[in-house]
Predicted model as a PDB file, atoms N, CA, C, CB and O in Angstrom, pLDDT in the B-factor column:
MODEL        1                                                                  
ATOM      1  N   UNK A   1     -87.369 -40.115 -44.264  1.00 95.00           N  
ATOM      2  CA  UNK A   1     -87.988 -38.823 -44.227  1.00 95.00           C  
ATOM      3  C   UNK A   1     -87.004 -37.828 -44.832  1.00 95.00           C  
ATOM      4  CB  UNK A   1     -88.394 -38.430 -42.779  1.00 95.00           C  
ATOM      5  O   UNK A   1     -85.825 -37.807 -44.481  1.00 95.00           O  
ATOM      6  N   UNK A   2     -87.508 -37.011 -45.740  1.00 96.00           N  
ATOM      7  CA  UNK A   2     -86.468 -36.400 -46.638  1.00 96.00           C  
ATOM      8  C   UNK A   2     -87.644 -34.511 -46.725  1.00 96.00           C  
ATOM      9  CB  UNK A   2     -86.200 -37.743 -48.665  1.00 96.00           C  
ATOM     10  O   UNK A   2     -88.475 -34.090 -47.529  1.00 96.00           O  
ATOM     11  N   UNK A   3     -86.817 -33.744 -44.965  1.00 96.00           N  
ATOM     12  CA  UNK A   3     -87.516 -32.675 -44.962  1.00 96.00           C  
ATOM     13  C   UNK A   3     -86.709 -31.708 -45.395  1.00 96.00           C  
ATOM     14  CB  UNK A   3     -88.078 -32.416 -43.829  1.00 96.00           C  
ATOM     15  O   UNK A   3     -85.479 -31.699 -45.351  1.00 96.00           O  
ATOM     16  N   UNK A   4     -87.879 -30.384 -46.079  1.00 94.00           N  
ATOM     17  CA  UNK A   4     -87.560 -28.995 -46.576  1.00 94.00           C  
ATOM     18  C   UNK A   4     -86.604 -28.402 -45.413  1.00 94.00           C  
ATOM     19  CB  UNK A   4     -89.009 -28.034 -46.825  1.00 94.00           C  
ATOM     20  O   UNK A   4     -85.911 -28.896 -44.524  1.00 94.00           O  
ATOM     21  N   UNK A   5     -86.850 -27.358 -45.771  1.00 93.00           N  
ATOM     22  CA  UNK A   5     -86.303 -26.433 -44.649  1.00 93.00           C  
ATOM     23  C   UNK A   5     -87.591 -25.996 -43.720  1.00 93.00           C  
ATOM     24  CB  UNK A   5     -85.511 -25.007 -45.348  1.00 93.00           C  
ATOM     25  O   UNK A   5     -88.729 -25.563 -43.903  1.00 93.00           O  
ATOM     26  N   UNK A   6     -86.771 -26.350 -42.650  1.00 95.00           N  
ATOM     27  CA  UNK A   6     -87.791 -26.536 -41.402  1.00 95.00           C  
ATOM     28  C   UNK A   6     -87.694 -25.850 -40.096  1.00 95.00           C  
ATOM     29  CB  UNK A   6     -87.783 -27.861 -41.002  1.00 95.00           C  
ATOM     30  O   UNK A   6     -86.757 -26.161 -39.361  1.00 95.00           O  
ATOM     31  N   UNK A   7     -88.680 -24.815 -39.658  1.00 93.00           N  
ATOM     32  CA  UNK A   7     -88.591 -24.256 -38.424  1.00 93.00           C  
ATOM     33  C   UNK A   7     -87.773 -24.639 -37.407  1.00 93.00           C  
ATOM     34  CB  UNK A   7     -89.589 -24.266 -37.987  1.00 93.00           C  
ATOM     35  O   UNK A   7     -88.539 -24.762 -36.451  1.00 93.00           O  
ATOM     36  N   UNK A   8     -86.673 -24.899 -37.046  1.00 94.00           N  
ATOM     37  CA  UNK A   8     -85.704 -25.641 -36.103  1.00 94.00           C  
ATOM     38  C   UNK A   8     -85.202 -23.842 -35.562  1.00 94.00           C  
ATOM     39  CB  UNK A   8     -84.203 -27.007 -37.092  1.00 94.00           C  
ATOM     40  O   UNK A   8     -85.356 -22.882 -36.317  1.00 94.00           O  
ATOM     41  N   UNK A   9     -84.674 -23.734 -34.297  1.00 93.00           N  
ATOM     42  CA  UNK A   9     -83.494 -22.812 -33.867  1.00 93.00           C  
ATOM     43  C   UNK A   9     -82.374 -22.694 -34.335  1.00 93.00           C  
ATOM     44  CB  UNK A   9     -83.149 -22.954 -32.848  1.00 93.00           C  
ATOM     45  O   UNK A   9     -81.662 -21.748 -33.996  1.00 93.00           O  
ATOM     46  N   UNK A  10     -82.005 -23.532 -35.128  1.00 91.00           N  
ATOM     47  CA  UNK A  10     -81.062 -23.220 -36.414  1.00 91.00           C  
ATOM     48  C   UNK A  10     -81.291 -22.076 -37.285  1.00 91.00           C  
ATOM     49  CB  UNK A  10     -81.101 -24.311 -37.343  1.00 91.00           C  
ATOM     50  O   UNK A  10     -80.813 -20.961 -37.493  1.00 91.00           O  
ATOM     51  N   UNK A  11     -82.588 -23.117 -37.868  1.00 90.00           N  
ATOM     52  CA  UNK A  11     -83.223 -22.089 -38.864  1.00 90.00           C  
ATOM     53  C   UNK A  11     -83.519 -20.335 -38.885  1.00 90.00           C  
ATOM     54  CB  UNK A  11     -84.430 -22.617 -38.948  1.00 90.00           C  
ATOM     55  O   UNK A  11     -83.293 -19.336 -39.567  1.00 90.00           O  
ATOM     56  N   UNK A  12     -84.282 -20.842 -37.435  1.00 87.00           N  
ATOM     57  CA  UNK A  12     -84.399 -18.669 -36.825  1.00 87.00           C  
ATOM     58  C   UNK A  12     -83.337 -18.249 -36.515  1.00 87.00           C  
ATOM     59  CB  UNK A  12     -85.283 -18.061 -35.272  1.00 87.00           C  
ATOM     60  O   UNK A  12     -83.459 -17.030 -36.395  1.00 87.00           O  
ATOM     61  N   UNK A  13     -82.068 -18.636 -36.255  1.00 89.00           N  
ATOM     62  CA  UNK A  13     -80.710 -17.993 -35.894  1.00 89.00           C  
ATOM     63  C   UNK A  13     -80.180 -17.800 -37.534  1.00 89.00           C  
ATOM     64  CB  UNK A  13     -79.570 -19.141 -34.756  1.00 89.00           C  
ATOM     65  O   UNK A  13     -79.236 -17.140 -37.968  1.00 89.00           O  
ATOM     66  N   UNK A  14     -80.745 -18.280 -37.934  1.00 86.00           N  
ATOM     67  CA  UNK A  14     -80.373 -18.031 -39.670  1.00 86.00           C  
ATOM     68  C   UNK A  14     -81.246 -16.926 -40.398  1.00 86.00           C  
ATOM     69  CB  UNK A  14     -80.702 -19.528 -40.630  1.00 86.00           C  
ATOM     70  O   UNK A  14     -80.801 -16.180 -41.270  1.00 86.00           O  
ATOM     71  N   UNK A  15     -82.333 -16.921 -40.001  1.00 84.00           N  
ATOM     72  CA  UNK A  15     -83.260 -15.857 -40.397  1.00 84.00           C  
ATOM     73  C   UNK A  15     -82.671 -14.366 -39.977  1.00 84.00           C  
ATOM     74  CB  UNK A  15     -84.709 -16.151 -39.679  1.00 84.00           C  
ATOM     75  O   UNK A  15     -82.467 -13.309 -40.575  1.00 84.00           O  
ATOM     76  N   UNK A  16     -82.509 -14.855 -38.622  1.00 87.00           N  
ATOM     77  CA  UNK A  16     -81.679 -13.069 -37.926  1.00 87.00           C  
ATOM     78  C   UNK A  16     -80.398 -12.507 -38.433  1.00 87.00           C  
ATOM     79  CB  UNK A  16     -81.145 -13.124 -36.195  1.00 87.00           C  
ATOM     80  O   UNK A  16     -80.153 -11.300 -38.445  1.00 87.00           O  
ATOM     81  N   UNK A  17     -79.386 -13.675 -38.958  1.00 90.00           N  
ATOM     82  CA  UNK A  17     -78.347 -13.187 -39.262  1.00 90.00           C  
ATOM     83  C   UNK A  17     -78.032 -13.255 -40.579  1.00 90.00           C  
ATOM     84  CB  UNK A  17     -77.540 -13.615 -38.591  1.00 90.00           C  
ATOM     85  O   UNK A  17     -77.033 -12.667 -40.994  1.00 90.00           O  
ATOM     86  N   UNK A  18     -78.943 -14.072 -41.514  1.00 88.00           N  
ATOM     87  CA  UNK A  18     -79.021 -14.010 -42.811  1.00 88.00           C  
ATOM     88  C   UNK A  18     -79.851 -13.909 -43.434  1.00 88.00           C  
ATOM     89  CB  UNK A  18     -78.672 -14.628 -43.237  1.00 88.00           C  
ATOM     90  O   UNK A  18     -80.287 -14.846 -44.103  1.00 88.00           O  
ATOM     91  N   UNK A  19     -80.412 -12.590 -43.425  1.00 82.00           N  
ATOM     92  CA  UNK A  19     -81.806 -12.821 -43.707  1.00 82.00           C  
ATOM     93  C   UNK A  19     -82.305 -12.726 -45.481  1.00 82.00           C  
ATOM     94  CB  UNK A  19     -82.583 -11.644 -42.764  1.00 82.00           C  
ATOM     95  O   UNK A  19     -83.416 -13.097 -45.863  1.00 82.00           O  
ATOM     96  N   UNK A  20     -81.215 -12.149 -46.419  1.00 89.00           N  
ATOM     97  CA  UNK A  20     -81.275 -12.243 -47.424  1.00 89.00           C  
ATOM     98  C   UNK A  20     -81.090 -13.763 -47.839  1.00 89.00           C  
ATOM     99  CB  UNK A  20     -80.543 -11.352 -47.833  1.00 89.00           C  
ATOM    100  O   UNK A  20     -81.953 -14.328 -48.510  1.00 89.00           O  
ATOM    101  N   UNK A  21     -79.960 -14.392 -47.428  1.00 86.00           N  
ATOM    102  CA  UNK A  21     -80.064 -15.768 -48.009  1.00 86.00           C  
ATOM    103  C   UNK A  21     -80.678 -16.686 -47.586  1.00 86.00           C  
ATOM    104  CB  UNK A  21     -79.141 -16.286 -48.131  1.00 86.00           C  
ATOM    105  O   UNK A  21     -80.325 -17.846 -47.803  1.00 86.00           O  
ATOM    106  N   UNK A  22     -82.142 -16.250 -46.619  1.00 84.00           N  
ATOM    107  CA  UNK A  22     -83.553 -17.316 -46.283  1.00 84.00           C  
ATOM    108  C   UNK A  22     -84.378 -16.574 -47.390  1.00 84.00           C  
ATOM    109  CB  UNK A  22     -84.452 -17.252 -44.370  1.00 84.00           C  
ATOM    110  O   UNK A  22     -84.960 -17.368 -48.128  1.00 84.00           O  
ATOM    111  N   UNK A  23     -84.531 -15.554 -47.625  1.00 85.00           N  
ATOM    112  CA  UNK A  23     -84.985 -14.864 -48.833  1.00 85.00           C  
ATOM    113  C   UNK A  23     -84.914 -15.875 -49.928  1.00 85.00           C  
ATOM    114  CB  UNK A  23     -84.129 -13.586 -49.167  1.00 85.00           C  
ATOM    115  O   UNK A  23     -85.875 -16.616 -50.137  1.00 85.00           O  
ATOM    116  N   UNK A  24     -84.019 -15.928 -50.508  1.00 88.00           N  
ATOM    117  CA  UNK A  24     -83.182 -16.278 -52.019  1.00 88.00           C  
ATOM    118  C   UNK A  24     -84.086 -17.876 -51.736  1.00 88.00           C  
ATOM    119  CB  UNK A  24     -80.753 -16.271 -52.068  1.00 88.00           C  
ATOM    120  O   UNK A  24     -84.754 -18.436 -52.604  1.00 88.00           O  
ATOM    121  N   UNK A  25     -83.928 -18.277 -50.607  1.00 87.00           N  
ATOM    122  CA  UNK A  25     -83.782 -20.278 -50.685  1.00 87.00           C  
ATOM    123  C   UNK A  25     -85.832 -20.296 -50.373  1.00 87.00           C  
ATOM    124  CB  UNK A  25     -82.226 -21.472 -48.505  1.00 87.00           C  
ATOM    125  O   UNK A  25     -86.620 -21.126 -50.826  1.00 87.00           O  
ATOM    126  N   UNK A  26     -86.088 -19.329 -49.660  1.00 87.00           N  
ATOM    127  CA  UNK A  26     -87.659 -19.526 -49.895  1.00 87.00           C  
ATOM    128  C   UNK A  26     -88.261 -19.029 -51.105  1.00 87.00           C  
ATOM    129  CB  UNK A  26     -88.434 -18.882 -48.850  1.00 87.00           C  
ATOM    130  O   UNK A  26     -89.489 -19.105 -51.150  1.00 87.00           O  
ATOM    131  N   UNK A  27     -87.593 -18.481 -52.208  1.00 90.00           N  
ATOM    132  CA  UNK A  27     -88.073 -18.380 -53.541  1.00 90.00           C  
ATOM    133  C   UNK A  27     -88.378 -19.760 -53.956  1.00 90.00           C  
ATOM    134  CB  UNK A  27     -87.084 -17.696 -54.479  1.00 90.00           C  
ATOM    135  O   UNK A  27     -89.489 -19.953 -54.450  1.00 90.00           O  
ATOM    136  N   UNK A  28     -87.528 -20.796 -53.827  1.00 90.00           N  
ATOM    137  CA  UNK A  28     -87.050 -22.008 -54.168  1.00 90.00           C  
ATOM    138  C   UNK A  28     -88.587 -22.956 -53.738  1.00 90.00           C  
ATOM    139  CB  UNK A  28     -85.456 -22.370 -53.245  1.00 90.00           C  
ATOM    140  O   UNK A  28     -88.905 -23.953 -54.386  1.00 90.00           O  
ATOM    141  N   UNK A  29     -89.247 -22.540 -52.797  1.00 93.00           N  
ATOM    142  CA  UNK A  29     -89.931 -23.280 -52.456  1.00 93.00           C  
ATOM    143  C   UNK A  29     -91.478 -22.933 -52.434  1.00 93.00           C  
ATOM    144  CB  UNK A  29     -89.405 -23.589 -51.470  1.00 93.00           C  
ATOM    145  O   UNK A  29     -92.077 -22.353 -51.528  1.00 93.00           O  
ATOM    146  N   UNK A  30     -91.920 -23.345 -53.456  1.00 94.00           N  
ATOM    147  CA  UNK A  30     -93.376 -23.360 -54.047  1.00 94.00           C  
ATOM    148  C   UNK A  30     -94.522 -22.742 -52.794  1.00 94.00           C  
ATOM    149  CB  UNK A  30     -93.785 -25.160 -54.524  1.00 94.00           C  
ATOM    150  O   UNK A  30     -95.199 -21.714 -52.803  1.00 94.00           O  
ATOM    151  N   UNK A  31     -94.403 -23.833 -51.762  1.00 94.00           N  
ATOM    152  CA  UNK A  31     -95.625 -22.569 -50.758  1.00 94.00           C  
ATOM    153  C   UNK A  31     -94.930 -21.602 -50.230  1.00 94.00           C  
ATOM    154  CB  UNK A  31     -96.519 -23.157 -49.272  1.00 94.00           C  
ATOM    155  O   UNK A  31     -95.735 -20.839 -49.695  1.00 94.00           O  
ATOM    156  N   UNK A  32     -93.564 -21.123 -50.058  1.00 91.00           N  
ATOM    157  CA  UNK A  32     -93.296 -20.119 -49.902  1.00 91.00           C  
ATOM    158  C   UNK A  32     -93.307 -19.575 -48.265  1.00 91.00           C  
ATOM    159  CB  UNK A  32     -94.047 -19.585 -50.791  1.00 91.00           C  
ATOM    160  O   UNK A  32     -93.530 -18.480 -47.750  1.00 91.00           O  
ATOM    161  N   UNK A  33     -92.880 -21.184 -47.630  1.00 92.00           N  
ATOM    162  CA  UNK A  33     -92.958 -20.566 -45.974  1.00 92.00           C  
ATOM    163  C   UNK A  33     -91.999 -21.434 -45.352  1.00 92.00           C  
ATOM    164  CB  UNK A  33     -94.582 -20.700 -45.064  1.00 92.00           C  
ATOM    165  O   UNK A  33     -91.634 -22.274 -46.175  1.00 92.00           O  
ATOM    166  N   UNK A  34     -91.433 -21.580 -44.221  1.00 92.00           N  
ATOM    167  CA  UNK A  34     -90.991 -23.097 -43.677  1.00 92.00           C  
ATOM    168  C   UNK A  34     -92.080 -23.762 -43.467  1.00 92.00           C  
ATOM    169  CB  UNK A  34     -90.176 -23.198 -42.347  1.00 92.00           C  
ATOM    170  O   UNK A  34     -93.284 -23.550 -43.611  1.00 92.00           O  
ATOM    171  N   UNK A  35     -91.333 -24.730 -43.045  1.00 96.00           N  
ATOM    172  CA  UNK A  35     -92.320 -26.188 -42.700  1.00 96.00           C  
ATOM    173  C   UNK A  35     -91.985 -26.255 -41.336  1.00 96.00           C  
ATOM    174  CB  UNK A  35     -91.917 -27.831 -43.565  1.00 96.00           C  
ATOM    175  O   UNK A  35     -90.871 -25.963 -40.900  1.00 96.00           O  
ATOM    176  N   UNK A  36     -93.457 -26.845 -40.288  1.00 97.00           N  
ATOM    177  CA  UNK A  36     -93.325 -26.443 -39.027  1.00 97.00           C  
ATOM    178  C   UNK A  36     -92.578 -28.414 -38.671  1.00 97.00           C  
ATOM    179  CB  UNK A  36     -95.186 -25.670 -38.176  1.00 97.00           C  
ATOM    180  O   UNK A  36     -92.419 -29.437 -39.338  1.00 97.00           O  
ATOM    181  N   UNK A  37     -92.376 -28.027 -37.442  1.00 97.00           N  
ATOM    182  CA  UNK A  37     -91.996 -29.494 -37.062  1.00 97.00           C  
ATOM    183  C   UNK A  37     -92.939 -30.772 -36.637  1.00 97.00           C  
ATOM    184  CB  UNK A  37     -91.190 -29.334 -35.988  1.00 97.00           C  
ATOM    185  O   UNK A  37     -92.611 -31.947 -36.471  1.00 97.00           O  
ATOM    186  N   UNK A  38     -94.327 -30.086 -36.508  1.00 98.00           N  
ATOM    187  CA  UNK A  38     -95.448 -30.808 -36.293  1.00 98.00           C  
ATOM    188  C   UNK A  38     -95.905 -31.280 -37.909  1.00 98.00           C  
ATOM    189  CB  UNK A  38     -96.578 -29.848 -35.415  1.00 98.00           C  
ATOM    190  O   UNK A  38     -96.684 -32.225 -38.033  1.00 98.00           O  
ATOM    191  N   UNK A  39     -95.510 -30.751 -38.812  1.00 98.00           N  
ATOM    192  CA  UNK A  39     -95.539 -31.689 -40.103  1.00 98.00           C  
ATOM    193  C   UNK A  39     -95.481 -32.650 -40.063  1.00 98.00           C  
ATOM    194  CB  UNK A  39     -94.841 -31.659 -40.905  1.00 98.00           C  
ATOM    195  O   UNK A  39     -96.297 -33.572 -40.059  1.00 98.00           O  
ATOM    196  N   UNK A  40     -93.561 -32.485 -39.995  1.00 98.00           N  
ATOM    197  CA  UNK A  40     -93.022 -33.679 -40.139  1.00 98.00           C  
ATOM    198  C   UNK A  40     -93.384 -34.540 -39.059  1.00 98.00           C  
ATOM    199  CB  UNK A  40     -91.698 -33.584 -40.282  1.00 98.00           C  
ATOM    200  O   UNK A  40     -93.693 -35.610 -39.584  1.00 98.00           O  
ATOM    201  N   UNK A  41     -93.499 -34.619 -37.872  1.00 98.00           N  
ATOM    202  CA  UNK A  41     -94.047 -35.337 -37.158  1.00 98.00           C  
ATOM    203  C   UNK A  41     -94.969 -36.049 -37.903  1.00 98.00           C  
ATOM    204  CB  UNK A  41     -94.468 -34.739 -36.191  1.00 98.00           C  
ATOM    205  O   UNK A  41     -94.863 -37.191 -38.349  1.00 98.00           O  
ATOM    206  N   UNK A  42     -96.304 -34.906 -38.036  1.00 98.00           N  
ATOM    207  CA  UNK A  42     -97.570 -36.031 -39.046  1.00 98.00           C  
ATOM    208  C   UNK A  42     -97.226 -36.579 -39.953  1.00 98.00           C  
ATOM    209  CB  UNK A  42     -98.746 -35.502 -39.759  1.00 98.00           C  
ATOM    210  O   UNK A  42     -98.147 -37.314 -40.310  1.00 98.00           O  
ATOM    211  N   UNK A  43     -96.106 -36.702 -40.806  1.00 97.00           N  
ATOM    212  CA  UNK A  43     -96.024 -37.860 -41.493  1.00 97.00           C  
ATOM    213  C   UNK A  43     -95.270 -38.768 -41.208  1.00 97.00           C  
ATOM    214  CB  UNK A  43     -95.829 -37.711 -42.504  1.00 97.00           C  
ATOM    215  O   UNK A  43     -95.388 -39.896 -41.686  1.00 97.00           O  
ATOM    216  N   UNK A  44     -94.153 -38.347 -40.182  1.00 96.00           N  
ATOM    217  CA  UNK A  44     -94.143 -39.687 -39.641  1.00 96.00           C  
ATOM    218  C   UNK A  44     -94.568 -40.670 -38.901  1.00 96.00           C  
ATOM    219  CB  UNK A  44     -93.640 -39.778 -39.396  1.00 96.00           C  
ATOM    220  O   UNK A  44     -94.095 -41.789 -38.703  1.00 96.00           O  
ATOM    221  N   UNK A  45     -96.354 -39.681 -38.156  1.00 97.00           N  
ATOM    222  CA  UNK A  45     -96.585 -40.954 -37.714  1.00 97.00           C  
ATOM    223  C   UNK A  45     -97.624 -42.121 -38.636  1.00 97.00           C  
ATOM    224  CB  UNK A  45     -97.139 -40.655 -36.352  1.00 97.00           C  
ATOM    225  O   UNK A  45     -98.055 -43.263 -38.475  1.00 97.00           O  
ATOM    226  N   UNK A  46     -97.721 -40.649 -40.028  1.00 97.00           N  
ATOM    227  CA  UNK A  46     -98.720 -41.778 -41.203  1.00 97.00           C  
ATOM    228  C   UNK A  46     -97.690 -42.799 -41.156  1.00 97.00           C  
ATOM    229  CB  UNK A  46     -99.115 -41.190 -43.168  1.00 97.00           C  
ATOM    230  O   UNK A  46     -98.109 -43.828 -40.625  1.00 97.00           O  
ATOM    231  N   UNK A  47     -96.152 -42.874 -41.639  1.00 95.00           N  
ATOM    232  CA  UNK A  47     -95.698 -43.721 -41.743  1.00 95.00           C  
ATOM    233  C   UNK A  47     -96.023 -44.919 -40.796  1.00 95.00           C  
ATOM    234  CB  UNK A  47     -94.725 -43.325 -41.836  1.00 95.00           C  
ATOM    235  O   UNK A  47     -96.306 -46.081 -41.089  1.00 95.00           O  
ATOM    236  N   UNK A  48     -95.912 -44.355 -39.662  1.00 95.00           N  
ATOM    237  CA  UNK A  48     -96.242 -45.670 -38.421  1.00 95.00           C  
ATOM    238  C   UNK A  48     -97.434 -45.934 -38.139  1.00 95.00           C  
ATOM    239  CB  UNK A  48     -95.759 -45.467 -37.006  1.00 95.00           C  
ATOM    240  O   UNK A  48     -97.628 -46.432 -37.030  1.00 95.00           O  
ATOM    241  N   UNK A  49     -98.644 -45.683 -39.062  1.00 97.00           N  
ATOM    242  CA  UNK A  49     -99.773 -46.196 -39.186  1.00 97.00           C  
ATOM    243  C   UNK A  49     -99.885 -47.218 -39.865  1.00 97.00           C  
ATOM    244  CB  UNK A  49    -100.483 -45.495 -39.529  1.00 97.00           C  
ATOM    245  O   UNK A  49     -98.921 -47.676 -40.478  1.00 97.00           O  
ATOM    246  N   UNK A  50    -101.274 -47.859 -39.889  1.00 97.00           N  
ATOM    247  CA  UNK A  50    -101.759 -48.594 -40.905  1.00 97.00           C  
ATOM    248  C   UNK A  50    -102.091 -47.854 -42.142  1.00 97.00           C  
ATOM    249  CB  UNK A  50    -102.823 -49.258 -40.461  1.00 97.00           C  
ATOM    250  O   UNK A  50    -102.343 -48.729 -42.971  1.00 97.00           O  
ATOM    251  N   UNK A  51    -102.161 -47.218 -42.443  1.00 96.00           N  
ATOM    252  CA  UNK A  51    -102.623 -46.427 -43.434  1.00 96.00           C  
ATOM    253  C   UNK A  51    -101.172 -46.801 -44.460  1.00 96.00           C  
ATOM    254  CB  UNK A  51    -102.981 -44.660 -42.875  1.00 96.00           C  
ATOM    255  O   UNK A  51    -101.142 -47.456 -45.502  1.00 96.00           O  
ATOM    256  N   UNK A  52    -100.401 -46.338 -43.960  1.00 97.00           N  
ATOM    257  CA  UNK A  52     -98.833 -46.516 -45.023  1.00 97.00           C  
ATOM    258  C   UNK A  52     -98.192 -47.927 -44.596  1.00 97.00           C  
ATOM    259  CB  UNK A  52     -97.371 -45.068 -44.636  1.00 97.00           C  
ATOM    260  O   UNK A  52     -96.987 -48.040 -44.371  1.00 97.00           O  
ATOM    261  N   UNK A  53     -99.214 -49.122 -44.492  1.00 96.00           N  
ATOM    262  CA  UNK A  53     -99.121 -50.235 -44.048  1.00 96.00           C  
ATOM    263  C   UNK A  53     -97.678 -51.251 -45.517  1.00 96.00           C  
ATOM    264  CB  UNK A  53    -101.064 -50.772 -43.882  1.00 96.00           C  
ATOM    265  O   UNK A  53     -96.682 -51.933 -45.275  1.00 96.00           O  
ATOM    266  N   UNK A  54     -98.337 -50.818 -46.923  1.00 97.00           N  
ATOM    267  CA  UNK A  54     -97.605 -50.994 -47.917  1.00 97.00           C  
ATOM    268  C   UNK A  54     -96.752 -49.853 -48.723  1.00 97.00           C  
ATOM    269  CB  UNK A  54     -98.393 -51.561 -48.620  1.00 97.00           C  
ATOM    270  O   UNK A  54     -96.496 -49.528 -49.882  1.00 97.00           O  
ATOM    271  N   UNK A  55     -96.491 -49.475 -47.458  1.00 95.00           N  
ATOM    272  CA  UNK A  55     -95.298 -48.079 -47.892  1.00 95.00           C  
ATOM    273  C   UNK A  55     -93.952 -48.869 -47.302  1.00 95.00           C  
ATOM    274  CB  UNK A  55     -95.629 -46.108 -46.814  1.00 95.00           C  
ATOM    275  O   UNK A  55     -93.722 -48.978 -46.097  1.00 95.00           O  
ATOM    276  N   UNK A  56     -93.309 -49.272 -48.104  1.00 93.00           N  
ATOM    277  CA  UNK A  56     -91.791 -50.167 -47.931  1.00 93.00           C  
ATOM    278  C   UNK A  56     -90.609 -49.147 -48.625  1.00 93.00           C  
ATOM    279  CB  UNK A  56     -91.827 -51.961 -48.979  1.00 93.00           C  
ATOM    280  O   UNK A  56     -90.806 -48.878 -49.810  1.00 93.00           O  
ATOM    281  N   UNK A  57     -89.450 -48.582 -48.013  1.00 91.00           N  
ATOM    282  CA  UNK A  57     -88.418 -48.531 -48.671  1.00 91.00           C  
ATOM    283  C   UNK A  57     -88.576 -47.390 -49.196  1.00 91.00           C  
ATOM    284  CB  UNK A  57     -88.169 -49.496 -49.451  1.00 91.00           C  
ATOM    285  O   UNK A  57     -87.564 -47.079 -49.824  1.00 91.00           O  
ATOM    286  N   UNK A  58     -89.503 -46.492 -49.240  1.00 92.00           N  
ATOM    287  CA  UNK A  58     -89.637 -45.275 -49.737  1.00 92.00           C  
ATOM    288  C   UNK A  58     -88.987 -43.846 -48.963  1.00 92.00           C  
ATOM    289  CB  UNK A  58     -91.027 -45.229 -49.864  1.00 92.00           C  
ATOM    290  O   UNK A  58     -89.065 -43.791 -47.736  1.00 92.00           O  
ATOM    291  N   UNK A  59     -88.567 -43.093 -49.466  1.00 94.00           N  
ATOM    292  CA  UNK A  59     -88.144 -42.097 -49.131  1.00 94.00           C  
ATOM    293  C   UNK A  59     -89.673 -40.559 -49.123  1.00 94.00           C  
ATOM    294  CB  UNK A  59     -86.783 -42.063 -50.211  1.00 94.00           C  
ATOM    295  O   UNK A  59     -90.083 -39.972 -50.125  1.00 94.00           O  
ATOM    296  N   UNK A  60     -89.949 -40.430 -48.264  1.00 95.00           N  
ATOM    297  CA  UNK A  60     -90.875 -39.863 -47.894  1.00 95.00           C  
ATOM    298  C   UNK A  60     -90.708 -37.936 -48.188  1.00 95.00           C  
ATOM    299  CB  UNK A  60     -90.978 -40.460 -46.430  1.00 95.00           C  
ATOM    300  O   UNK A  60     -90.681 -37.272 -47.152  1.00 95.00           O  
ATOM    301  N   UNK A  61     -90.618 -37.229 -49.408  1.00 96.00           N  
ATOM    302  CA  UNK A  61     -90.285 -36.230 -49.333  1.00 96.00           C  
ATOM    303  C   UNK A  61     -91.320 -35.335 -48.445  1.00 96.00           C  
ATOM    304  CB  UNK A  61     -90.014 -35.929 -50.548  1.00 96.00           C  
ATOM    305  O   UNK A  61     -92.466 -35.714 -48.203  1.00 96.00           O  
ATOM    306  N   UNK A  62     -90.825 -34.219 -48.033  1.00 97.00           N  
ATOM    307  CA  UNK A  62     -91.804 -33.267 -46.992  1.00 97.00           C  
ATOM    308  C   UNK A  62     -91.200 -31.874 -46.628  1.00 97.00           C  
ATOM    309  CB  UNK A  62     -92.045 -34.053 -45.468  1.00 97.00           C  
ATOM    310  O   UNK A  62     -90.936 -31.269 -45.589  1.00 97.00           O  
ATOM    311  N   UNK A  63     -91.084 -31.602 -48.261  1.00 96.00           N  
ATOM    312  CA  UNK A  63     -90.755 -29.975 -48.277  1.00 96.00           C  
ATOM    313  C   UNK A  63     -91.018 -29.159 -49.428  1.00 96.00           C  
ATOM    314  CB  UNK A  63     -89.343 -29.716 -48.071  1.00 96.00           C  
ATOM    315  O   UNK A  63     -90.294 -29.006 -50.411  1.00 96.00           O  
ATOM    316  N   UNK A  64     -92.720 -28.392 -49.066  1.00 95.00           N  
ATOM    317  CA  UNK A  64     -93.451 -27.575 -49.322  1.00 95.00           C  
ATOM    318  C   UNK A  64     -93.179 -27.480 -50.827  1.00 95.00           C  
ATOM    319  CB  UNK A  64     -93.312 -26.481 -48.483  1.00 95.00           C  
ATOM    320  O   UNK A  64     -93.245 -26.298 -51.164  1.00 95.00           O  
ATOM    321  N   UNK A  65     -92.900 -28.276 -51.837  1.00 95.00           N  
ATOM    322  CA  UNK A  65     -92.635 -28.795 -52.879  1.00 95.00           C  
ATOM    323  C   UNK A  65     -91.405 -28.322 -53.880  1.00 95.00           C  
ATOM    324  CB  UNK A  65     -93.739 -28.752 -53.375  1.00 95.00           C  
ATOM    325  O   UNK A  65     -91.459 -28.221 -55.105  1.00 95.00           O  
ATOM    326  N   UNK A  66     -90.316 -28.068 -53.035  1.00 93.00           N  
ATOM    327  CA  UNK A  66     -89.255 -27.861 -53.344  1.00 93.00           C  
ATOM    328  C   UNK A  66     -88.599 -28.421 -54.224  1.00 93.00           C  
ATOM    329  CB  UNK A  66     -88.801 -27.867 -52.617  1.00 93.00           C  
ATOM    330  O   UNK A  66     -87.661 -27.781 -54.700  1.00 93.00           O  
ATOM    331  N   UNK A  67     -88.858 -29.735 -54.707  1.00 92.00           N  
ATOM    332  CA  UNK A  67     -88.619 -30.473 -55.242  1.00 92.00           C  
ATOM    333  C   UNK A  67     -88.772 -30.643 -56.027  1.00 92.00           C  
ATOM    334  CB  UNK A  67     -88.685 -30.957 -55.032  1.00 92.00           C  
ATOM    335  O   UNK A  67     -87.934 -31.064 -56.824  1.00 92.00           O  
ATOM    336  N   UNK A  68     -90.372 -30.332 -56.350  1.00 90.00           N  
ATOM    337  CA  UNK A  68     -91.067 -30.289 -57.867  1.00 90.00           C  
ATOM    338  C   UNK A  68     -90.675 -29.096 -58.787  1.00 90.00           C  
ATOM    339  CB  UNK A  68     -92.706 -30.190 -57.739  1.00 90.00           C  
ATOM    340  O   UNK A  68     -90.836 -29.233 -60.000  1.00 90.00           O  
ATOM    341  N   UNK A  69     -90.240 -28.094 -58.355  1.00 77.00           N  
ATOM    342  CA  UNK A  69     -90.085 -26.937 -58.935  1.00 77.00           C  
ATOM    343  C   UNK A  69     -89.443 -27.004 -60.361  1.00 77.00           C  
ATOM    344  CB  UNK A  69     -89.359 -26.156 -58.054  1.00 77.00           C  
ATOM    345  O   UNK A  69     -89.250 -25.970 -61.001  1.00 77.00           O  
TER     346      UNK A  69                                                      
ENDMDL                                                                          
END                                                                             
């Protein structure tokens, strides 16, 4: 599981005291919000479904398409 930047108490203690440089790093990220932790949850439990039954070895990205940019 390979997550964005993600709603954690980290994160909001970072928002309060830095709030320009959550600014700058959510430019970076295409929907333009955090990612809640019940996301990532849902995909990890696709992973532990049948559904991602032939999902082997993959690295699962899951941040609001940060990546693609």
């Amino acid at each position: 599981m390979c997550p964005g930047i993600i709603e954690t108490p980290m994160v909001s203690g970072m928002l309060v005291s830095e709030p320009g440089a959550m600014e700058e790093m959510m430019k970076e990220v295409p929907i333009r919000r955090l990612g809640r932790p019940e996301e990532i949850a849902a995909a990890v439990l696709w992973l532990c479904s049948p559904g991602a039954s032939f999902v082997i070895g993959h690295a699962l990205v899951v941040d609001g398409g940060y990546t693609v940019r």
